[in-house]
C-alpha positions as CSV (number, residue, x, y, z in Angstrom):
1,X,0.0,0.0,0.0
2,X,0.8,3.6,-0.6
3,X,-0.5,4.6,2.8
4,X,-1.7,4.0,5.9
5,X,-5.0,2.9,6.9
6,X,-6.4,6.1,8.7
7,X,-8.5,3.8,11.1
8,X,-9.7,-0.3,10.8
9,X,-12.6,0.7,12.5
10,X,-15.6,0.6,10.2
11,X,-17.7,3.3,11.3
12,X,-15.4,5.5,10.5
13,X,-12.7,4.3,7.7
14,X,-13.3,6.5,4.5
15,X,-10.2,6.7,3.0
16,X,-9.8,4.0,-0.1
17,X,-7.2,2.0,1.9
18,X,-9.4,1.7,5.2
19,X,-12.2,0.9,3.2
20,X,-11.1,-1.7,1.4
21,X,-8.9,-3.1,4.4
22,X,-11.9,-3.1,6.5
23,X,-14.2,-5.1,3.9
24,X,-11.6,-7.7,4.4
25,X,-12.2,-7.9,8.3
26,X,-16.1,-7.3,8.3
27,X,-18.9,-8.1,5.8
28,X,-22.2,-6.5,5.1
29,X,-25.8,-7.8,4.1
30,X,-24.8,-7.4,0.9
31,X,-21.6,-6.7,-0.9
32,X,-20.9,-5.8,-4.5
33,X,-20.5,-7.8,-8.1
34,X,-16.6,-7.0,-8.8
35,X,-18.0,-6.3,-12.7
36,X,-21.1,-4.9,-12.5
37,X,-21.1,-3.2,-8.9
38,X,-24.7,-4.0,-8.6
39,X,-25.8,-5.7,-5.1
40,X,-25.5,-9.6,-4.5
41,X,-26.2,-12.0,-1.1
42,X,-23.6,-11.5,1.7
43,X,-24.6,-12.3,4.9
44,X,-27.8,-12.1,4.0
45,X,-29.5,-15.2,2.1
46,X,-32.1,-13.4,0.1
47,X,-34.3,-10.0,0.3
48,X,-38.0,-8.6,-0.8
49,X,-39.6,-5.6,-0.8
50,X,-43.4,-6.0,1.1
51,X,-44.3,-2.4,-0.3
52,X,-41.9,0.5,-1.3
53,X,-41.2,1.5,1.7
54,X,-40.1,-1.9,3.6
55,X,-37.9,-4.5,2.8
56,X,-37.6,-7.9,4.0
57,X,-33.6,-9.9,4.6
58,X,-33.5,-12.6,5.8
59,X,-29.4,-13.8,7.3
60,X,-27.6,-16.7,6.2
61,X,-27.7,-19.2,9.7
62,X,-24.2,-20.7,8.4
63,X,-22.5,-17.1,9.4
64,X,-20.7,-17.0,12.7
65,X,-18.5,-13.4,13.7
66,X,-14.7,-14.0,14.7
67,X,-15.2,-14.9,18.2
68,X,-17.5,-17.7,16.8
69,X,-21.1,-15.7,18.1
70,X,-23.4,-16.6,15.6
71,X,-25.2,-13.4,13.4
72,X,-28.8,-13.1,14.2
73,X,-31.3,-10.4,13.7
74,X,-30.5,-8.6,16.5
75,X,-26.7,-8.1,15.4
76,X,-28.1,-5.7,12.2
77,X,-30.7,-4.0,14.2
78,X,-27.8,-2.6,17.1
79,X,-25.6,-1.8,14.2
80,X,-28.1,0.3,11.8
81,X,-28.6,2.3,14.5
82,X,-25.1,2.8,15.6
83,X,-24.5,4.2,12.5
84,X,-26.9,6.6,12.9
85,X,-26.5,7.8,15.8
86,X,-24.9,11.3,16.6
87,X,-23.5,9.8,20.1
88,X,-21.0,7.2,17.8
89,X,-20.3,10.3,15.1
90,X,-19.9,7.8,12.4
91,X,-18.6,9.2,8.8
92,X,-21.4,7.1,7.3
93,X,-24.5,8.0,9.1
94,X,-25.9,10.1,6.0
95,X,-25.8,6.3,3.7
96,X,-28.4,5.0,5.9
97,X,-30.5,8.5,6.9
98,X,-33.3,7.8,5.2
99,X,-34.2,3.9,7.6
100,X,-37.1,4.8,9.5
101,X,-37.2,1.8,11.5
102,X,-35.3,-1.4,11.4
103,X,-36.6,-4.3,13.5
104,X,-35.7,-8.2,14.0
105,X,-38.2,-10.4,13.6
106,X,-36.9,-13.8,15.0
107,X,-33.1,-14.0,15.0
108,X,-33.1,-14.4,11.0
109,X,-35.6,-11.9,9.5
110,X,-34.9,-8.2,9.6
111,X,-37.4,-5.8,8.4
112,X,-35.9,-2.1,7.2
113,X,-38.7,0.6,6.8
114,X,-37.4,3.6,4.8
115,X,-38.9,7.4,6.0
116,X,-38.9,8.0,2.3
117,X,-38.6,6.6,-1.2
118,X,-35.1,5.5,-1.5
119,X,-33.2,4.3,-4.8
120,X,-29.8,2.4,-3.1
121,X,-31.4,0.9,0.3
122,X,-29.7,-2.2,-1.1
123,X,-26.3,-0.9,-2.0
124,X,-26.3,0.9,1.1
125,X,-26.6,-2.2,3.3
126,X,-23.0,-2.8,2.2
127,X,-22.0,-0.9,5.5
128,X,-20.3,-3.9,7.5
129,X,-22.3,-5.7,10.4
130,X,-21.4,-5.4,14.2
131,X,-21.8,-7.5,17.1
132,X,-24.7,-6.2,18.8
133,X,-23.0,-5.7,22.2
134,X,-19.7,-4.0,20.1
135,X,-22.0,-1.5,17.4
136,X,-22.2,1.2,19.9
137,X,-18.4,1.2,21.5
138,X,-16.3,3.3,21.7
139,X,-13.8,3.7,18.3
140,X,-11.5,1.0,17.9
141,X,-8.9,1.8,15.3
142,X,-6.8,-1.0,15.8
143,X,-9.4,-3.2,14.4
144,X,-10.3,-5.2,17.1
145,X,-14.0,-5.4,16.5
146,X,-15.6,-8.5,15.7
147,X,-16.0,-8.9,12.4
148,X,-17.9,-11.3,9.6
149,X,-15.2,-11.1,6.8
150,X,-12.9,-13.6,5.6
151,X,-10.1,-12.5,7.8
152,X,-9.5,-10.9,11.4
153,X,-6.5,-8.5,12.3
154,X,-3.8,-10.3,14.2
155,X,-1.6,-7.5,14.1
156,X,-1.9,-3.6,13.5
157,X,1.1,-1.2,13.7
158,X,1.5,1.8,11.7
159,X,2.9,0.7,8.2
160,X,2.1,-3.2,9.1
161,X,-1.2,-5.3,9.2
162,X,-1.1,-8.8,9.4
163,X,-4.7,-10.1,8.8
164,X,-4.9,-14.0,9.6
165,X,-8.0,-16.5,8.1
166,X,-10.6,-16.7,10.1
167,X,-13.3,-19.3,10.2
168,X,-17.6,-19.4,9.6
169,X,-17.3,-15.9,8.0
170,X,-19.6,-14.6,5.2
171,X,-16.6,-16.4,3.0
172,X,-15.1,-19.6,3.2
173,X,-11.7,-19.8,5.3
174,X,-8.8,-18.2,2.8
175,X,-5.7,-20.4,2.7
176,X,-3.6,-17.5,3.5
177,X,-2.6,-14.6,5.7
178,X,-2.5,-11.1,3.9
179,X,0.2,-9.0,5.4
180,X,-0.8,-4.9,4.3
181,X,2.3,-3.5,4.4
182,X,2.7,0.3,3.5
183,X,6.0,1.7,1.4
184,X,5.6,5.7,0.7
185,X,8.8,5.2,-1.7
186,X,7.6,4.0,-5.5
187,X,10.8,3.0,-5.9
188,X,10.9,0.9,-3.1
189,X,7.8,-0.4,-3.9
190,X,9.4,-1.9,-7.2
191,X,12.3,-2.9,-5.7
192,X,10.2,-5.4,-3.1
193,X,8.3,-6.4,-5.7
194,X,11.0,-7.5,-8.1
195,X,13.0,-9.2,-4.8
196,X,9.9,-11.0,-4.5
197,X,8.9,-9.7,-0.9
198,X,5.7,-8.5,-1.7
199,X,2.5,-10.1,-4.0
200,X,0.3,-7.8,-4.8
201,X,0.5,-4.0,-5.6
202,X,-2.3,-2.6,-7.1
203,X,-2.8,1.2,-8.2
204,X,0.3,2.0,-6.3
205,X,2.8,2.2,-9.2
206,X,3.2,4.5,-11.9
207,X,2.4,3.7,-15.5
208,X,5.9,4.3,-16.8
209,X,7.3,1.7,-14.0
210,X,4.9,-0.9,-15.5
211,X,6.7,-2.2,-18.4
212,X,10.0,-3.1,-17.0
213,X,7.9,-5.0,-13.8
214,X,6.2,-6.9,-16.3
215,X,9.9,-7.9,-18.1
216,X,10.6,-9.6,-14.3
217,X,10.8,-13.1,-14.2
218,X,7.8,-14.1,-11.6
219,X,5.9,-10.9,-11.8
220,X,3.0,-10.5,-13.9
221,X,0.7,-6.7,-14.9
222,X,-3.3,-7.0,-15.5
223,X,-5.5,-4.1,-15.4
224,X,-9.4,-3.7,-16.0
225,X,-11.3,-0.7,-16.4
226,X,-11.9,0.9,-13.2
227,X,-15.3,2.6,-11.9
228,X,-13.3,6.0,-10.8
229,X,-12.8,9.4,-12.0
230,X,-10.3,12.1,-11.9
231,X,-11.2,15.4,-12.0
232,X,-10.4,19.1,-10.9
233,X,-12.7,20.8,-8.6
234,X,-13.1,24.3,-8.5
235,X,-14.1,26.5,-5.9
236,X,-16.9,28.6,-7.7
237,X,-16.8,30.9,-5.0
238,X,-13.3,32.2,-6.2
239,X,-13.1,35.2,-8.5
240,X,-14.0,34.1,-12.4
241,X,-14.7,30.6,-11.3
242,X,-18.2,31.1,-10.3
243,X,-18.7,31.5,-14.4
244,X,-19.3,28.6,-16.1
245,X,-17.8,30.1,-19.4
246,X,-14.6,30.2,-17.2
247,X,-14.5,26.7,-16.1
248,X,-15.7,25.4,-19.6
249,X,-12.5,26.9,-20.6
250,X,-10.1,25.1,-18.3
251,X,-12.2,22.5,-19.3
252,X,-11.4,22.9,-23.1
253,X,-7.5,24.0,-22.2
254,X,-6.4,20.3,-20.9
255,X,-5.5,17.5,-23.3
256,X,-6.7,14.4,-21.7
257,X,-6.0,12.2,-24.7
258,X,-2.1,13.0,-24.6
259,X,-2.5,12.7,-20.6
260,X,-3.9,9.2,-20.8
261,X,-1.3,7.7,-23.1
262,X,1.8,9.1,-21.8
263,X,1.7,9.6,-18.2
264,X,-0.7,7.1,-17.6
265,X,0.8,4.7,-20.7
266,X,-2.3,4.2,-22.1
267,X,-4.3,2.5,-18.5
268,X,-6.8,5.2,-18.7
269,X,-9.8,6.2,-20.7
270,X,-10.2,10.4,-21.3
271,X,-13.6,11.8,-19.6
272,X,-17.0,11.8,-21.2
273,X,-18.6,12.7,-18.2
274,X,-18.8,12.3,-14.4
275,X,-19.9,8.3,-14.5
276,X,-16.9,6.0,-16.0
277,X,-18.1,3.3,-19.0
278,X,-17.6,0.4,-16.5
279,X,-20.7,1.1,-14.4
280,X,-24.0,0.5,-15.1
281,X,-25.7,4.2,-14.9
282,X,-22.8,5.4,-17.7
283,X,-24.2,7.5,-20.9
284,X,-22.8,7.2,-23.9
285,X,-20.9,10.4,-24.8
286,X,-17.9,11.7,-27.0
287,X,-14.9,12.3,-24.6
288,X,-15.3,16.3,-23.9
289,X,-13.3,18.4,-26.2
290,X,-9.8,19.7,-26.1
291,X,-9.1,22.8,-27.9
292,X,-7.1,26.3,-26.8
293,X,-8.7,28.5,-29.1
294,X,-11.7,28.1,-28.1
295,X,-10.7,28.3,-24.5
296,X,-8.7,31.4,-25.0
297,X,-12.4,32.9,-26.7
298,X,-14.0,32.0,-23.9
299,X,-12.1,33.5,-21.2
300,X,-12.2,36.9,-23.0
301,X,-15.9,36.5,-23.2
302,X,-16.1,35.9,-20.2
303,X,-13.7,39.1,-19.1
304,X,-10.6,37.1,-17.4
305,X,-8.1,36.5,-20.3
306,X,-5.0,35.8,-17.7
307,X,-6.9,34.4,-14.4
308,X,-4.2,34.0,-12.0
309,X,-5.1,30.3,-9.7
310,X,-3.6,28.0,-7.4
311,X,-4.3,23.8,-8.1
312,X,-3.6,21.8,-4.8
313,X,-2.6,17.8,-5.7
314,X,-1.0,15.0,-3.7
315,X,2.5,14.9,-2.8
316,X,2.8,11.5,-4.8
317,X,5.1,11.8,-7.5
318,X,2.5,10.8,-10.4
319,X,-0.2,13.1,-9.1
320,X,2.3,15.5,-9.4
321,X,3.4,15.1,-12.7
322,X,-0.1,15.5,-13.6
323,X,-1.0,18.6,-11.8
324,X,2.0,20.1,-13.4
325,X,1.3,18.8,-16.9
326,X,-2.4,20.3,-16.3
327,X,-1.0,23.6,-15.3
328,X,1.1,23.8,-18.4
329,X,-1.9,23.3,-20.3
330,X,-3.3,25.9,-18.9
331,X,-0.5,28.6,-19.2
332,X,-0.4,27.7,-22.8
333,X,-4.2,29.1,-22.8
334,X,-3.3,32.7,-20.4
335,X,-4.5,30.7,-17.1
336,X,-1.3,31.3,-14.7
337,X,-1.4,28.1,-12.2
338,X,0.9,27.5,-9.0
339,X,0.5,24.1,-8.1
340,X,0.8,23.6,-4.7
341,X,1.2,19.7,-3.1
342,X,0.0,18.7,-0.3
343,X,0.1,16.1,2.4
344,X,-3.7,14.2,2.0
345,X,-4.7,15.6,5.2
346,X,-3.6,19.4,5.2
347,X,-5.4,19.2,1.3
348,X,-8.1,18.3,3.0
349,X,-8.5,21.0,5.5
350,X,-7.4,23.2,2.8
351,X,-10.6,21.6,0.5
352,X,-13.4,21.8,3.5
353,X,-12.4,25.5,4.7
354,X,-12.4,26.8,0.8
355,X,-8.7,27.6,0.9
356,X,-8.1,26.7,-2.9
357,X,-9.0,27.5,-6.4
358,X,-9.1,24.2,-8.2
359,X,-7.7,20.7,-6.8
360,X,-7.0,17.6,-8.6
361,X,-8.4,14.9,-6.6
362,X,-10.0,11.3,-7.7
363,X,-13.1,9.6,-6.5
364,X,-12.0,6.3,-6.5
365,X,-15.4,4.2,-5.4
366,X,-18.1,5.3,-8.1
367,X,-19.9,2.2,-6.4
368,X,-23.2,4.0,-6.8
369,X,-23.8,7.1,-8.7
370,X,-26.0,8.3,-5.5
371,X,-22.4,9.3,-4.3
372,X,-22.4,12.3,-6.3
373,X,-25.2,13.8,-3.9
374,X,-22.7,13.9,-1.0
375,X,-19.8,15.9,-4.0
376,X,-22.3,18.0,-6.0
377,X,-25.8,19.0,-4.0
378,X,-26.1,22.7,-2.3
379,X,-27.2,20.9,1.2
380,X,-23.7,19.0,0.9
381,X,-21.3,22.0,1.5
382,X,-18.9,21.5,4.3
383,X,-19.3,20.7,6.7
384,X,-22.5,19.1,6.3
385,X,-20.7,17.4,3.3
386,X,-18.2,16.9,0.5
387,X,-19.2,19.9,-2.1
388,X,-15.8,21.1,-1.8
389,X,-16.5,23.5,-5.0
390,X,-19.7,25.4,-3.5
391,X,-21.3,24.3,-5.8
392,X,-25.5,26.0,-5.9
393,X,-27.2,24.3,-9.1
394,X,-31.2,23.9,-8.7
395,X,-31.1,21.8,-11.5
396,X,-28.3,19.5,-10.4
397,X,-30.0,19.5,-7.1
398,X,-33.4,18.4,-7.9
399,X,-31.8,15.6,-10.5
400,X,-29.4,14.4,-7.5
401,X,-32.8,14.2,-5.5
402,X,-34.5,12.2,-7.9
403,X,-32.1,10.2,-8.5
404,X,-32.2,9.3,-4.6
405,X,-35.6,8.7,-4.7
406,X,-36.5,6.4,-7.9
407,X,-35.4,2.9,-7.5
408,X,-36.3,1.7,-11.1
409,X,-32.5,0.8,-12.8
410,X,-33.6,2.2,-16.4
411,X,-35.6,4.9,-15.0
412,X,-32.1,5.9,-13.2
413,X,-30.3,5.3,-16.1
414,X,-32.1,8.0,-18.4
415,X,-32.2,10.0,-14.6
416,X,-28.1,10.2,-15.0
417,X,-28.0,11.0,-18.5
418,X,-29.5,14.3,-17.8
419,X,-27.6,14.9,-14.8
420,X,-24.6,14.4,-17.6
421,X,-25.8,16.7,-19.8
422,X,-26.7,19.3,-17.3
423,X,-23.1,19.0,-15.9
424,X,-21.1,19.2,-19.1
425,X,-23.3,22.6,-19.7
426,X,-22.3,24.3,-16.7
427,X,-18.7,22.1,-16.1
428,X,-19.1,22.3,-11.7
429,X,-16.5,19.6,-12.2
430,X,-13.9,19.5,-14.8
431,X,-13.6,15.4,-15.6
432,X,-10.2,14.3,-16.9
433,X,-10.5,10.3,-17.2
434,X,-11.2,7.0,-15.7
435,X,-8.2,5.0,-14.7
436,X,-7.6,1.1,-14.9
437,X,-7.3,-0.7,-12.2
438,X,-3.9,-1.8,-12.6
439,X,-1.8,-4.6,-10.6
440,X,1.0,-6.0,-10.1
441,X,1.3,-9.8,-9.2
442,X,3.7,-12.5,-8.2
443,X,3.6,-16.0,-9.3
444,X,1.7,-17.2,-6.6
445,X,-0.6,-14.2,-6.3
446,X,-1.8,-14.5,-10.3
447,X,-5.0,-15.1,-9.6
448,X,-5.6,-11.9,-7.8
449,X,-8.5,-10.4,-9.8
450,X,-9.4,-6.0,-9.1
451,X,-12.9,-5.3,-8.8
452,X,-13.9,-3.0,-10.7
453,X,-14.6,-0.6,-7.6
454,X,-10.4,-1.2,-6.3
455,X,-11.3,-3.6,-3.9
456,X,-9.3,-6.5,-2.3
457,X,-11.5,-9.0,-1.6
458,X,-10.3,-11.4,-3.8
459,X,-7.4,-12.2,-2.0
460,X,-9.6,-14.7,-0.1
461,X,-9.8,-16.8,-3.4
462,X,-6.4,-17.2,-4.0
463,X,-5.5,-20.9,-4.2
């Protein structure tokens, strides 16, 4: 890994490596298709909606936590309202706001009333089930909750998990330990790979790196199309920014195409849009436009010919390269950037306070397009949410809000289209592209197949 978990508690993991480090430990009702992201059995056996408002699960009886306690009813029930509760301050109480009600009904059947029509009740039962007695504890970032998944944490230090196989999970037993073990150096990273002291690194090393790993007797490279985008957010509070002529410009100034098959040695697919072609809700579109003229004709329309802007990225050495490349772009157009990088939490502050004019950033889970609600809506603005850009669109909103509300797939589908269309008219985001997820294997770790989401759970399958 590039970095640390920030926490292996569940409640409150939200950065990509706690996530998917955490889905390892604990398992949910449901978890999701590695192709098609859309919701399949977990711990729960089977589901069914008595009206629109209430659905049925009933729990596998074959699932037993860690500590061997078998799951019942009662187990879902604690934990669904531990996540909403203010007293446990979990980061994902807003997935499950609108549950009315959830009761048990014998220790197998749990019955989930929504207080309002709700598209993704299913996806968001993903959230990982506690022991009943453990939901409501205190935070527990060494990972020592009981858990459902296919592993439990043996070990946590900083820069070193060991997760051993544990037994009557959601999964069947793995035949081996995983051992997460974080190296900020890329060139490290290569280094253990090719000495053959480490299995699997996946979106962790840079494109250009790829081809000489792949020459390595022992290693091997796959990639698939990832479910992620990249983009630039722009704070539309800022100057010239709050016009959309302006941002359509620095929209128009960056060459994603040349972006995609150099830095990225062709493992990435420029934008269309804000939903990548590997998930079901994508709408078929050109790959937006690159051309300076037009962006130069815009910005004197729009009366800011030489905008002067910062662009906050990552201190990793490939984000880097990128935010510089983009800032060329832009200088070639009049738009003088600094580019400023930053440490992922300070960039973070920096993002939720408003103390930037565009940042590159990536959401790397488009698991369900609902998340763009939490990025994009006006009631979303820090803190109450992630609309780092200020965004205040009544169209965008009421579409987000629709979108939350109707649970019919094609109805959603042709719901997200206009979203699309909306957003490539006023450019709130500026899309770059979807990357592959890309890994690197040893012999023994082939078999290790990325989701299409980033996520790890295959490494219970290996052989």
């Amino acid at each position: 890994m590039g970095n640390d978990a920030e926490t292996l508690d569940p409640r409150y993991a939200v950065d990509s490596v706690g996530l998917r480090a955490t889905r390892l430990v604990h398992a949910g009702l449901v978890r999701l298709d590695p192709d098609t992201l859309a919701p399949v059995p977990y711990a729960a056996k089977g589901w069914r909606w008595r009206d629109p408002l209430t659905l049925e699960v009933t729990l596998r009886d074959d699932v037993r936590f860690h500590s061997g306690a078998p799951l019942r009813a009662d187990d879902v029930v604690a934990t669904l309202r531990a996540f909403a509760s203010p007293a446990v301050g979990s980061r994902h109480a807003s997935v499950i706001e609108a549950i009315a009600e959830a009761r048990a009904e014998g220790d197998h059947v749990v019955v989930v009333r929504l207080a309002r029509p709700h598209a993704t009740l299913l996806t968001d039962l993903e959230l990982p089930v506690l022991r009943a007695d453990q939901a409501a504890s205190p935070p527990a970032p060494d990972g020592s909750l009981d858990g459902l998944g296919p592993y439990a944490v043996a070990r946590a230090a900083r820069g070193d998990v060991l997760l051993a196989p544990a037994d009557g999970g959601a999964l069947p037993r793995p035949r081996h330990a995983v051992e997460l073990r974080t190296v900020h150096d890329e060139n490290a990273r290569a280094l253990r790979l090719e000495a053959g002291r480490a299995d699997v690194a996946e979106n962790i090393v840079s494109p250009t790196l790829l081809p000489a790993l792949a020459g390595q007797p022992g290693l091997a490279v796959a990639s698939r199309p990832g479910a992620n985008l990249s983009y630039v957010v722009v704070h539309e509070g800022h100057g010239p920014l709050g016009d959309a002529r302006v941002r359509s410009a620095l929209s128009l100034a960056v060459d994603r195409a040349t972006i995609a098959r150099t830095l990225f040695d062709g493992r990435a697919q420029p934008a269309s849009g804000l939903i990548a072609p590997a998930h079901w809700a994508h709408a078929d579109a050109p790959p937006l436009p690159f051309d300076p003229g037009a962006a130069r004709a815009l910005l004197a329309a729009a009366g800011a010919p030489h905008p002067r802007l910062t662009l906050l990225t990552s201190t990793e050495r490939l984000r880097g390269d990128v935010a510089r490349f983009v800032a060329q772009e832009l200088a070639d157009v009049g738009v003088d950037v600094e580019v400023i990088p930053l440490e992922l939490g300070t960039m973070i502050a920096r993002l939720n306070g408003g103390d930037f004019d565009l940042a590159l950033l990536q959401l790397p889970e488009m698991s369900e397009p609902n998340v763009l609600r939490r990025f994009l809506h006006s009631a979303s603005i820090p803190p109450s949410g992630a609309n780092r850009g200020r965004v205040h669109d009544p169209v965008l909103d009421a579409l987000l809000d629709e979108g939350d509300r109707d649970a019919a797939p094609d109805a959603r589908r042709a719901l997200y289209a206009r979203l699309e269309a909306r957003q490539r008219e006023a450019m709130h985001w500026i899309p770059l592209w979807y990357e592959d997820q890309v890994v690197v294997t040893s012999q023994r770790a082939r078999a290790f197949v990325p989701s299409a989401e980033g996520r790890w759970l295959s490494l219970a399958a290996l052989p």
